[in-house]
N, C-alpha and C positions, 0 to 999 in steps of 0.2 A: 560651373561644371566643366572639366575638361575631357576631351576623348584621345583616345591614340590612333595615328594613322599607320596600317598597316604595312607588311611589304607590298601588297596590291592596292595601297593606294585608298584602302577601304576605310572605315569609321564605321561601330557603334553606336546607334542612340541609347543614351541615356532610357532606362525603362520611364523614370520617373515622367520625362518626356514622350515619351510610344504611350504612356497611359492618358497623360494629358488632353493627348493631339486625336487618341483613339487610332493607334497608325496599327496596321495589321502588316503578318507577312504577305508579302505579293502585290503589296500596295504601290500605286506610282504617285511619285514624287517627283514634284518640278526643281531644279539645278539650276543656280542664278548666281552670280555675281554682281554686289554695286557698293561700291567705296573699296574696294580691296574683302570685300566680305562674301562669303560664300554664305549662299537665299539655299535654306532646302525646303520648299513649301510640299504640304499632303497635295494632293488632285481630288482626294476624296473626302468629302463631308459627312461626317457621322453625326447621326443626334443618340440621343440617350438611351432608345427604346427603337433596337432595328426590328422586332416584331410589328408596333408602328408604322416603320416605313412601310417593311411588305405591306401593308392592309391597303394604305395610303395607294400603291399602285393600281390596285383595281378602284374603280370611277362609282362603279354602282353593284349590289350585291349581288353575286353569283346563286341561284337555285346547284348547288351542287350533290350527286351522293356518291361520295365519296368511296362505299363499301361497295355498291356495285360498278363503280372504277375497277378497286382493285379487283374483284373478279370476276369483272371482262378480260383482266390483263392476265390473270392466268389461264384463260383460253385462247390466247393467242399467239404459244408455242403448239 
């Protein structure tokens, strides 16, 4: 695969690769050099199923209700 560098210097990823790596816009990327090679590694790890993750954050299950959430929050303008 080859890419073009810009007049700023910029590059392109390949989508085929952005789908691969799972790379999103806004994502940060690590910038390496080693042999004369330029390293662009993700920072971020995605698995398959980011619904998953969120769940995965909470430790132990929430009692929540959610409909009287929402409104309490329209009594509070």
């Amino acid at each position: 695969m080859y890419v073009r560098v810009t007049r700023k210097y910029q590059v392109t990823i390949p989508k085929r690769v952005r789908e691969l790596l799972k790379i999103r816009i806004g994502d940060l990327m690590k910038v390496s050099v080693q042999d004369h090679k330029i390293i662009l590694e993700s920072v971020v790890k995605r698995t398959e199923d980011p619904v998953e993750d969120m769940l995965n954050l909470i430790k132990k299950p929430m009692d929540v209700d959610a409909v009287k959430l929402v409104e309490e929050s329209w009594n509070e303008d």
